[in-house]
C-alpha positions as CSV (number, residue, x, y, z in Angstrom):
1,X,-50.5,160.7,73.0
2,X,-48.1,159.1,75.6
3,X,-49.7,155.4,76.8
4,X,-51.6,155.5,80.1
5,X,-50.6,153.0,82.4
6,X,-53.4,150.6,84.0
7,X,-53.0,151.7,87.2
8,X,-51.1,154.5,87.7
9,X,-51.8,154.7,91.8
10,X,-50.3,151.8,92.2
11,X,-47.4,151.8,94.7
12,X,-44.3,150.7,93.7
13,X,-42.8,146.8,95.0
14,X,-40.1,148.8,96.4
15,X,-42.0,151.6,98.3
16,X,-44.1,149.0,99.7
17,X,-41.2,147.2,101.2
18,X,-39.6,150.4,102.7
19,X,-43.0,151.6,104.3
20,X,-43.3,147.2,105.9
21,X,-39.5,148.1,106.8
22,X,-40.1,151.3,108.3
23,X,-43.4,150.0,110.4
24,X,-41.2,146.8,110.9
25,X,-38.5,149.1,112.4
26,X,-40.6,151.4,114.6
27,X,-42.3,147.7,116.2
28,X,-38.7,146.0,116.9
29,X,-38.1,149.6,118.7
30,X,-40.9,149.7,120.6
31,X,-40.6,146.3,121.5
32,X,-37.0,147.2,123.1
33,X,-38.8,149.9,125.2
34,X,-41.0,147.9,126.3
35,X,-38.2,145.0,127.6
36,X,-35.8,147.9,129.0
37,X,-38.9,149.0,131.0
38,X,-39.3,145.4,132.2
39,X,-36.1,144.9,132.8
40,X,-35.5,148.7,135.4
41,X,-39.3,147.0,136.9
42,X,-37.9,143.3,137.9
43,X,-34.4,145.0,139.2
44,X,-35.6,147.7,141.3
45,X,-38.8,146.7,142.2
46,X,-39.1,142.7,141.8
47,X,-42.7,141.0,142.8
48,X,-41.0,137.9,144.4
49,X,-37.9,137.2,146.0
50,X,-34.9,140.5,145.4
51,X,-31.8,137.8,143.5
52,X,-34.2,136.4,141.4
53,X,-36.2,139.8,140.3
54,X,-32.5,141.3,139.8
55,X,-31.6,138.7,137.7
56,X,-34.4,138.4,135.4
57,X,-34.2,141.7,135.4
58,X,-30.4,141.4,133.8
59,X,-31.7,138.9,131.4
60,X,-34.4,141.3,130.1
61,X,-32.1,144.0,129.4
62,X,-30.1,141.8,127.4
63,X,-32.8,141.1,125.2
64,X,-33.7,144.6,125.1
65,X,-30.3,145.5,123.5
66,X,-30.5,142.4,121.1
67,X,-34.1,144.0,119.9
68,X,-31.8,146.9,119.6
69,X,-29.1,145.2,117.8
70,X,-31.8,143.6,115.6
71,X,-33.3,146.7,115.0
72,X,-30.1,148.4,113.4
73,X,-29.4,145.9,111.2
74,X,-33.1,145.9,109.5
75,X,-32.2,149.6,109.0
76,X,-29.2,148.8,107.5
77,X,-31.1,146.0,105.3
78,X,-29.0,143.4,106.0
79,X,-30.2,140.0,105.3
80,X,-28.4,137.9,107.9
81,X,-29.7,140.7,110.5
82,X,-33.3,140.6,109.3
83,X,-33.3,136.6,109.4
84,X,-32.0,136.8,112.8
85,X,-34.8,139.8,113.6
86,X,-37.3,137.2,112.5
87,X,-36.2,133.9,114.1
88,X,-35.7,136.3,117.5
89,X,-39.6,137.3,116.6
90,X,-40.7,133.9,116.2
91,X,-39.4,132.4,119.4
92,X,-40.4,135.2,121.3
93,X,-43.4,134.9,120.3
94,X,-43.9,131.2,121.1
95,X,-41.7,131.9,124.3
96,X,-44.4,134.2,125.5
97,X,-47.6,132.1,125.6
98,X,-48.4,131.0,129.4
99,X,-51.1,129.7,130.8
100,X,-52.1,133.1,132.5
101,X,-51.6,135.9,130.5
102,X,-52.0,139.9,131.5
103,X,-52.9,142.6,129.0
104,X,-49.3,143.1,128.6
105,X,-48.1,139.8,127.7
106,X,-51.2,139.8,125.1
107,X,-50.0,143.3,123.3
108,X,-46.2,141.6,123.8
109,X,-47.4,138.8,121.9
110,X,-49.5,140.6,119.4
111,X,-45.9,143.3,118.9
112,X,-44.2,140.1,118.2
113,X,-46.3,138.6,115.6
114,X,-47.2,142.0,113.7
115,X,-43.5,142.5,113.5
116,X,-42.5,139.0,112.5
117,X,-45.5,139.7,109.6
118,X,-43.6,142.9,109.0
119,X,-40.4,141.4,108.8
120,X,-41.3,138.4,106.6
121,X,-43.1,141.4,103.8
122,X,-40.0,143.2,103.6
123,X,-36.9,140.6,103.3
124,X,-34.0,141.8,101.5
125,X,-33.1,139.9,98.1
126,X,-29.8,139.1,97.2
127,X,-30.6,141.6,94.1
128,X,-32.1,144.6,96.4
129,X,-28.6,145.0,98.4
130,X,-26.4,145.3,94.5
C-alpha cells in the first residue's frame, strides 16, 4: 500500500499564492475603475470651481493608470512591481482617511487595505521567479 498523506485536501503554498495574486489582481483593477471613473466625474462635471475640478480630475487619472501599471506588473510577478503595488496601497490608504467620509471613500479605503493584505500574502521570493 502506497502511504497516505495527512492531509491530502490541503492546498498547495503555491496555489494559495496564485488564488491571493489573482484576487490581489482583480482589486488593484477595480480600484483603477473606480479612479478613471473619478477622474471623467471631477473633469466633466466638478462640484466646485471648473480649473480646479479639471485638474484633480487630471491627477486622478494618473493614478488610475499607475493602479494600471501596478496591476501588470503583479501579473507579471515581479518583485520590484509588487513592492511598489504595496507601498502605492499603503499610502493610499492612509491618504484617504478625512474627517468626513462618504460610502465611497469607506469601500475606497476598505479596496485599499484588502488589496495591500492581498499583496503582502502573495510576495514573490527571490526563489519563486528561477
Amino acid at each position: 500500500m502506497p502511504p497516505t498523506s495527512a492531509a491530502p485536501s490541503a492546498v498547495p503554498a503555491s496555489a494559495r499564492r496564485a488564488r491571493l495574486r489573482l484576487l490581489a489582481v482583480v482589486l488593484l483593477g477595480l480600484l483603477a475603475a473606480l479612479y478613471l471613473v473619478l477622474a471623467v466625474r471631477l473633469y466633466f462635471f466638478p462640484p466646485f470651481d471648473s480649473v480646479t475640478g479639471g485638474l484633480l480630475g487630471v491627477f486622478l487619472a494618473l493614478v488610475a493608470g499607475a493602479y494600471l501599471l501596478l496591476t501588470r506588473a503583479v501579473v507579471r510577478q515581479s518583485r520590484v512591481g509588487h513592492v511598489l503595488a504595496i507601498v502605492v496601497c499603503a499610502v493610499a490608504a492612509v491618504l484617504g482617511l478625512t474627517a468626513e467620509m462618504s460610502w465611497l471613500d469607506w469601500a475606497v479605503l476598505a479596496a485599499n487595505v484588502v488589496t495591500l493584505g492581498l499583496l503582502l500574502g502573495c510576495l514573490p521570493r527571490r526563489r519563486d521567479l528561477a
